[in-house]
Structures are given as C-alpha cells and as structure tokens.
FIGU-363711 format. One record per residue (C-alpha): x, y, z. Coordinates in pm, whole numbers. Example, Ala and Ser with C-alpha at 12.3 -4.5 7.8 and 13.67 -1.06 7.14 Angstrom:
{{1230, -450, 780}}
{{1367, -106, 714}}
//
This chain:
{{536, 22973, 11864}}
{{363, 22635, 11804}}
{{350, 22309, 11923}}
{{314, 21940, 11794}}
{{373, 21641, 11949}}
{{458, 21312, 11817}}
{{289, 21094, 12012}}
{{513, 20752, 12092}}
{{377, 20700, 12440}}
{{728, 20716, 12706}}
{{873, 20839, 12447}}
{{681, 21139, 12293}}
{{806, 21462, 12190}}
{{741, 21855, 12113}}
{{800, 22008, 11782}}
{{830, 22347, 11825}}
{{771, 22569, 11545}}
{{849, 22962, 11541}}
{{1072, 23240, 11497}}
{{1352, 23326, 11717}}
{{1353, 22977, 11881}}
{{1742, 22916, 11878}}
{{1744, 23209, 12140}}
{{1465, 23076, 12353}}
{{1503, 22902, 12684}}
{{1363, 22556, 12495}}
{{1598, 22309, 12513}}
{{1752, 22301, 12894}}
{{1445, 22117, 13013}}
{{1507, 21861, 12758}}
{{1862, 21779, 12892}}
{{1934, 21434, 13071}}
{{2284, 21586, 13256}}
{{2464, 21815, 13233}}
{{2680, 21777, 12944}}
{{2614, 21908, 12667}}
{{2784, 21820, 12299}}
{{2678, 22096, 12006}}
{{2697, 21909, 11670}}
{{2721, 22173, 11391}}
{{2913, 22238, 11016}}
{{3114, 22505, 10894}}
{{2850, 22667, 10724}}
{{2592, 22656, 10991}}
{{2790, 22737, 11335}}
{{2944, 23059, 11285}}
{{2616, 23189, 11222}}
{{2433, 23042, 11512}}
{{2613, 22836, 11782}}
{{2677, 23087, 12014}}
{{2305, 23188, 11984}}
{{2245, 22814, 12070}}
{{2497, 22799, 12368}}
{{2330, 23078, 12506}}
{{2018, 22840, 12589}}
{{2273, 22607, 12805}}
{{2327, 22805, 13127}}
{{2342, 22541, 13335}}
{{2528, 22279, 13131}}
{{2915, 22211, 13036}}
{{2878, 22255, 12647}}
{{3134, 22108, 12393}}
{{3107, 22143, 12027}}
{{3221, 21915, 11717}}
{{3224, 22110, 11378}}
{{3207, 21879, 11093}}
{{3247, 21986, 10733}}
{{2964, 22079, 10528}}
{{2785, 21851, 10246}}
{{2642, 21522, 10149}}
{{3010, 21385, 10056}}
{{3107, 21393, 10402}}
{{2807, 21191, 10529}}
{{2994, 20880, 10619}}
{{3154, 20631, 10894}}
{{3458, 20861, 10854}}
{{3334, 21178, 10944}}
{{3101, 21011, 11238}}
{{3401, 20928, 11390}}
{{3476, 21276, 11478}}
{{3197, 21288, 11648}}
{{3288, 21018, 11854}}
{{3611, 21151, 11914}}
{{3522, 21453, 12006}}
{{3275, 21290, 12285}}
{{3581, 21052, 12380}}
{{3811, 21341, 12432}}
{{3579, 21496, 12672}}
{{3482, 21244, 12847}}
{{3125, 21248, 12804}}
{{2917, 20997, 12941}}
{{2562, 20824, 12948}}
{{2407, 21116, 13060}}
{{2566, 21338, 12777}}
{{2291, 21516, 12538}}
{{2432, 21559, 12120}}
{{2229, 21871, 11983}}
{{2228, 21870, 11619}}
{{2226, 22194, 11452}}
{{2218, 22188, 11068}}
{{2075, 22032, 10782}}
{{1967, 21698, 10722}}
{{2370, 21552, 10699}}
{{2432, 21652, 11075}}
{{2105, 21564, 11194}}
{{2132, 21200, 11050}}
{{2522, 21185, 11180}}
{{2429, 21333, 11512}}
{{2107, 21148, 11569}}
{{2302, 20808, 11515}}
{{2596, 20916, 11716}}
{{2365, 20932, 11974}}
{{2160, 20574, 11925}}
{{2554, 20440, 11918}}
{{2751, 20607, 12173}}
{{2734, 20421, 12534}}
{{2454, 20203, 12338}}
{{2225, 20480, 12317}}
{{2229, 20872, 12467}}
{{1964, 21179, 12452}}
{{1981, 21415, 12135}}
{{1784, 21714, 12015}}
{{1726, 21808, 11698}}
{{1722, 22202, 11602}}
{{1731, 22187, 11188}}
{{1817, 22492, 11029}}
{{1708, 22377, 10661}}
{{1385, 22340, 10523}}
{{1419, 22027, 10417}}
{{1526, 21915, 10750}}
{{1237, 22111, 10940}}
{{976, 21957, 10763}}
{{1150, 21604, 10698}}
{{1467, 21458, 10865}}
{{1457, 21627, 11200}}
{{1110, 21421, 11276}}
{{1076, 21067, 11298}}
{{1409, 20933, 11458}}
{{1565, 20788, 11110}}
{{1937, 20824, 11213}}
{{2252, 20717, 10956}}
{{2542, 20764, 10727}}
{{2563, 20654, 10345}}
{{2794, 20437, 10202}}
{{2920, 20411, 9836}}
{{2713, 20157, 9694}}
{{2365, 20282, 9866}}
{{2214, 20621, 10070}}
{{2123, 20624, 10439}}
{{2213, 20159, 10436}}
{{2368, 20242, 10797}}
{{2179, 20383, 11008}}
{{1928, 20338, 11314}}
{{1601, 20449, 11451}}
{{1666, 20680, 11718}}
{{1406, 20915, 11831}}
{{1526, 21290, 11980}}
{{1341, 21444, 12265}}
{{1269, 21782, 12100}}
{{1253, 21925, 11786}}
{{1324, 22302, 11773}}
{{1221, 22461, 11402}}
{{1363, 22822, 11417}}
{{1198, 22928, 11130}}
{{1455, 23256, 11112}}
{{1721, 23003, 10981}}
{{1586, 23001, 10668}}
{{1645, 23344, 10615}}
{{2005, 23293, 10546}}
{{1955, 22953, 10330}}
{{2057, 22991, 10002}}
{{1799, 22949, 9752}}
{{1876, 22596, 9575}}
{{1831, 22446, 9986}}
{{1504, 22623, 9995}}
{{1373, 22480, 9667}}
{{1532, 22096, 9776}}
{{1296, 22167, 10123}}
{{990, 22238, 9906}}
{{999, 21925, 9747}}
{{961, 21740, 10068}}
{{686, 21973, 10159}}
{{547, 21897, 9832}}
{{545, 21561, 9903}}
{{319, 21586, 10197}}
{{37, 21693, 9977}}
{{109, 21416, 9692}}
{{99, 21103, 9956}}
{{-134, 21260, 10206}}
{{-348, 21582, 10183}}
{{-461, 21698, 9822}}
{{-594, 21991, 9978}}
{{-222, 22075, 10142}}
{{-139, 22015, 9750}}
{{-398, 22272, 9638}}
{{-280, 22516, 9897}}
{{82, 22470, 9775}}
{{4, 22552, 9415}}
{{-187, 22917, 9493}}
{{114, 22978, 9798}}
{{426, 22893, 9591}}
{{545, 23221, 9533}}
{{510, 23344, 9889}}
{{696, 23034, 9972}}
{{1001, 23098, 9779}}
{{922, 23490, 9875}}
{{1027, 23341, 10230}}
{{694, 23517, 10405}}
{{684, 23363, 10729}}
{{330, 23316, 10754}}
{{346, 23074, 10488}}
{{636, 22903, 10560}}
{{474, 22872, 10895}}
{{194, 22714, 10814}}
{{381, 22507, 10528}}
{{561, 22373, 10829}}
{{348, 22316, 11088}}
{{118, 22074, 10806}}
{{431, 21913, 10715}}
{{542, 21828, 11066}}
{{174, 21788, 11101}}
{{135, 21475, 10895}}
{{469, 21351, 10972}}
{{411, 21302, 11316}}
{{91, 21167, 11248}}
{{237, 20916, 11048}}
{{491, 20822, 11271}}
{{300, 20755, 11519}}
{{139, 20504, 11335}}
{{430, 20301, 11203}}
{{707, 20433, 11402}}
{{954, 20191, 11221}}
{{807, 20160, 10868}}
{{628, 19855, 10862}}
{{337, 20008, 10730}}
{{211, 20331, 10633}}
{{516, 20495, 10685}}
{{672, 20359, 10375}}
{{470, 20646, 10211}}
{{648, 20905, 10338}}
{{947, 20787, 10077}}
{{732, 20859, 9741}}
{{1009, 20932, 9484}}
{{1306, 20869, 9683}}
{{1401, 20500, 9559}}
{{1401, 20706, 9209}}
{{1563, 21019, 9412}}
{{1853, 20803, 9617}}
{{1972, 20622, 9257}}
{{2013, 20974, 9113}}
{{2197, 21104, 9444}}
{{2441, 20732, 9391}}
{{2497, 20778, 9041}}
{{2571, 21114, 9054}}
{{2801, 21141, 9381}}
{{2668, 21267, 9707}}
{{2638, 21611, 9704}}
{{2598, 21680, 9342}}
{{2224, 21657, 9372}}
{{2036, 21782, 9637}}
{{1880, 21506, 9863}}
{{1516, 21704, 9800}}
{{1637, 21823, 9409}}
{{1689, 21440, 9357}}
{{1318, 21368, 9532}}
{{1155, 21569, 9378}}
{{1255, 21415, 9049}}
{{1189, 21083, 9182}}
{{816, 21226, 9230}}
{{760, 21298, 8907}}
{{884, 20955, 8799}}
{{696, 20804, 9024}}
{{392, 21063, 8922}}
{{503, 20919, 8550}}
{{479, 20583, 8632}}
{{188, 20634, 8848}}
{{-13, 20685, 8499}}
{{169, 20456, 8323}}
{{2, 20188, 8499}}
{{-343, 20366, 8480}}
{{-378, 20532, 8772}}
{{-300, 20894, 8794}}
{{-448, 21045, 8517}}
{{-227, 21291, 8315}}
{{-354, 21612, 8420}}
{{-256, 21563, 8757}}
{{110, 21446, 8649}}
{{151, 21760, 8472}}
{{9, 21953, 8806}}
{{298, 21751, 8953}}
{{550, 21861, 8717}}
{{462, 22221, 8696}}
{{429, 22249, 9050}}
{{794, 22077, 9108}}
{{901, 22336, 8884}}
{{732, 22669, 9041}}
{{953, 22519, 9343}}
{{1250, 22539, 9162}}
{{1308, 22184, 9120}}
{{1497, 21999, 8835}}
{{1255, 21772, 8681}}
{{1464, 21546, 8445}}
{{1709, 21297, 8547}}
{{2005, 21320, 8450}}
{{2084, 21214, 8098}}
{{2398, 20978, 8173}}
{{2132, 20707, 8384}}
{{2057, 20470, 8181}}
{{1781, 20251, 8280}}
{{1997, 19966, 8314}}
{{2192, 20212, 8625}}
{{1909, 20293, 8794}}
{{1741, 19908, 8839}}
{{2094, 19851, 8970}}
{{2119, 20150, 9249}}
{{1720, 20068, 9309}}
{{1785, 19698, 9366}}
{{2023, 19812, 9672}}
{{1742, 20021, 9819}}
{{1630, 19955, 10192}}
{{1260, 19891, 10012}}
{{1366, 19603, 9854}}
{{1227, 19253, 9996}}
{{1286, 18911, 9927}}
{{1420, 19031, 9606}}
{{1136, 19249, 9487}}
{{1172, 19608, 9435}}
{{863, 19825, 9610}}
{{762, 20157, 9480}}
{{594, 20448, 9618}}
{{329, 20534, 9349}}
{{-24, 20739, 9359}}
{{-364, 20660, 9304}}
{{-436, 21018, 9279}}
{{-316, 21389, 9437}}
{{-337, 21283, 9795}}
{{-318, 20889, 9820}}
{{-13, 20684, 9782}}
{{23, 20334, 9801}}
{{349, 20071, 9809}}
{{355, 19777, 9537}}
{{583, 19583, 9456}}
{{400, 19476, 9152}}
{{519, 19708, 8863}}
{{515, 19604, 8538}}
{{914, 19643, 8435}}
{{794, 19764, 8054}}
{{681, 20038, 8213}}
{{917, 20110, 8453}}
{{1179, 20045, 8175}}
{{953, 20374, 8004}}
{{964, 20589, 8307}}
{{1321, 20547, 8392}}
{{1445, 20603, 7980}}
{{1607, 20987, 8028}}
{{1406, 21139, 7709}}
{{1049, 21037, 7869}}
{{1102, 21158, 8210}}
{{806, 21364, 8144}}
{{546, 21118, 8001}}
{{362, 21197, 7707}}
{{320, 21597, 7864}}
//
C-alpha cells in the first residue's frame, strides 16, 4: 500500500493507494461517531458493499443505493440520500462513505457539505477516473439541465481509499474515460508523466497493476499537490480542467450519460491541444502526440458531428470558468505547461470548434 497526503493544514488527508484496500481495517479510524451511511449504485454494491461493511465493526451502518449513470446525477436523486439519512435518524456525527464512480462521489460528497450544514465523508472510488480525479480535491455537486457540476460545493473527505482491485471488474469504455484524466496530468503538469504514458499505454489498458499503480499514485500525486495550492480554484487549480469547458458542452449537448465524463475530456483536450496551436503555441507535432495518444487510450477524438459551433459557445458561455462575461480556456504552451486565458481569438476558436477540423491540419 501507499500513502499521500493532501496537505490542507486541520484539515489534511491520506490517500491510500493499493490492492485489497476495501477489505482493510482503513476507514474506522476515520469515523467521527458511530453511524455510519454506505452510499453506493446498483452496479457497484452488489459487488463490494459487504466487503466494505466488513471494515465497520464498531459502527451502526446504513446504506442508500442509488441508480447507476450520469442521468441520474441530479437534485432528485440527492434527495434519496437525504431521505435515507432522515429515515434513520442520523445525526451530526453521522459519516456518508461513497463507494462508486465519480456520480456517487460528487452526490455523496455534497450530501455531506449539506446535511446538518456540513458532516464527515470518505471517499473509496472504484473507477479510474474517480481514483485519479474526483475522489481528491473536495469538488462536491449535482448537474442541472442547462450546465454540468453548476450545484455543487467544496467539501473535503477525510480519507481517500483507492482499491486498485476495483478496476478489475470495470468495463473497458470506464477504463479508457479514467485514462484520459490520467492523461491529463502529463499535458498540464509533468511532460515526463506524458512520456511515460505513451511507452506504458498498453500495460495500462492490459490492467497490470504495477502500472496502474504507479499511473495512480502520479496522478493523485500532482493532484494533491495542486490542491494544496489553490484549494478552491483561484489559481493554479483552474489547470486541472484542461479540455473540460470543451468536454462539459459535449456531455450537455449530448445528454448526461451518453458521453463519458473522461470520453468527453479527452476530446476537449485535443481541442484545446488544437487550439493550443492555432494560436501559435503548441507546435503540431505535439498535437498529433496528443491525438494519437488519446487514441491508444481508447478515447473518441472527434466531437460529435451535430455541435455546431454556434452550440458549443452557448453550453461554454454557462461554464463555471466564465467571468465577468469572458469565457477562460485551459490551453498549453507545450506537453507539460498549461495556462488559463481568457484572451482567445474567436476566429480561431470558431476553427477548432467546426466538427470537420477537430483534428487541425493532422
């Protein structure tokens, strides 16, 4: 097993990375009281909640099992959540475990920064994408029709538990939507991460654990760094959302769900990579490293062909990046080094964001 830490003073955390960890006396320790509520999905609990309970000797544990998917990300479905901690009287000193993907992390995480103004949660992810991404940083939220994640709250957990076993059972489309996220590390961050990606992808999507290990432990690596920095993205966090203005328009368009969150990022990277060179930047070699890495991954690299341009300024104008009006993107110097302008030149963007030249002069 290994350990990170994100370092927010009083309120620091472990991430603990291994295999085996949903059976390993972790998470007691972590626990304010002694209730316990287990926040999982259809797909996810019959294959390890009782493996999870198992770690709560001590503790009354309920459970709320919400159905499974983007579409049901909403004020709707939270609700059962709250119910269910209603119902059972659970109060301030209640802890909400989320285990699943991304969808019940976010709905469990902001249960918890809601309920009795605020109660402990852990985080153990049992998605790629969510171990290297959503678990860490305390984003918390729902989507809503006209926009992705615009209700939401920073809430941070206490521990993050990466069973790296879980993504033995995740079906192959999840794994490539996680890669892109990892993948994104290296872009914004680390060109050297991005070198080791390119010679590793196979084993990746081989799911050795070594590599998916180490792919992990770098990705929580940087993320934690980075939080610690700019816990609530006032700065260099901002970073960590190359390609997902692009990525959440697709995800709106398209209806939640029909897209992957990272299958939709990781065409918003190469947008961005796109644009990136548009405006002189990247050069084109590295674009098409972009591109042919996204697709070793498995990763859709076109948007889809009903956006018009016209669409996507629309769903990007309701992004949470937008200020005073003006529309900031994520875009790259080079492999390694992002930077946030809101200074694009809308020709250009207008290029990027026309469906046949998705790919830039390739």
């Amino acid at each position: 097993m290994q350990m990170l830490t994100v370092d927010l003073g009083d309120r620091s955390y472990p991430i603990y990375i291994g295999e085996n960890l949903i059976e390993q006396p972790l998470l007691e320790k972590h626990l304010k009281g002694r209730q316990v509520m287990i926040v999982s999905n259809e797909t996810v609990a019959p294959l390890y909640l009782e493996k999870l309970k198992s770690q709560f000797s001590a503790a009354n544990v309920d459970t709320v099992i919400l159905p499974d998917g983007e579409s049901f990300k909403d004020l709707e479905h939270l609700n059962l959540i709250f119910d269910a901690l209603l119902e059972k009287r659970h109060n301030r000193t209640t802890t909400l475990v989320a285990l699943g993907g991304g969808v019940v992390g976010d709905m469990t995480g902001f249960a918890a920064a809601c309920y009795q103004r605020g109660v402990t949660f852990i985080q153990v992810p049992t998605t790629l994408l969510s171990q290297v991404d959503s678990s860490v940083g305390g984003k918390t939220g729902v989507n809503h029709p006209l926009g992705k994640n615009m209700i939401g709250a920073f809430h941070q957990p206490v521990a993050v538990i990466a069973d790296t076993d879980a993504l033995n059972t995740l079906p192959e489309r999840e794994l490539s939507a996680g890669l892109a996220e990892v993948i994104k590390y290296g872009l914004i961050y680390d060109a050297a991460f991005f070198d080791w990606l390119e010679a590793n992808m196979d084993s990746l999507r081989q799911r050795d654990q070594a590599a998916l290990t180490q792919a992990i432990h770098r990705s929580c690596e940087i993320k934690a760094e980075v939080v610690a920095q700019d816990e609530r993205e006032s700065g260099i966090r901002a970073l960590l959302n190359l390609g997902h203005t692009f990525g959440h328009a697709i995800e709106t368009s398209q209806g939640y769900g029909a897209w992957l969150h990272g299958e939709a990022v990781g065409t918003g990277m190469l947008m961005a990579a796109d644009l990136s060179a548009r405006m002189g930047w990247l050069c084109r070699d590295d674009v098409a490293r972009i591109r042919d890495l996204l697709i070793a991954a498995g990763l859709p690299v076109v948007a889809p062909k009903s956006m018009t341009p016209e669409e996507f300024i629309r769903l990007m104008a309701v992004d949470k990046k937008v200020l005073d009006g003006r529309l900031r993107l994520v875009l790259m110097r080079s492999i390694g080094e992002a930077v946030v302008t809101d200074e694009v030149d809308p020709v250009l963007l207008n290029q990027t964001l026309t469906a046949e030249s998705n790919l830039g002069q390739i």
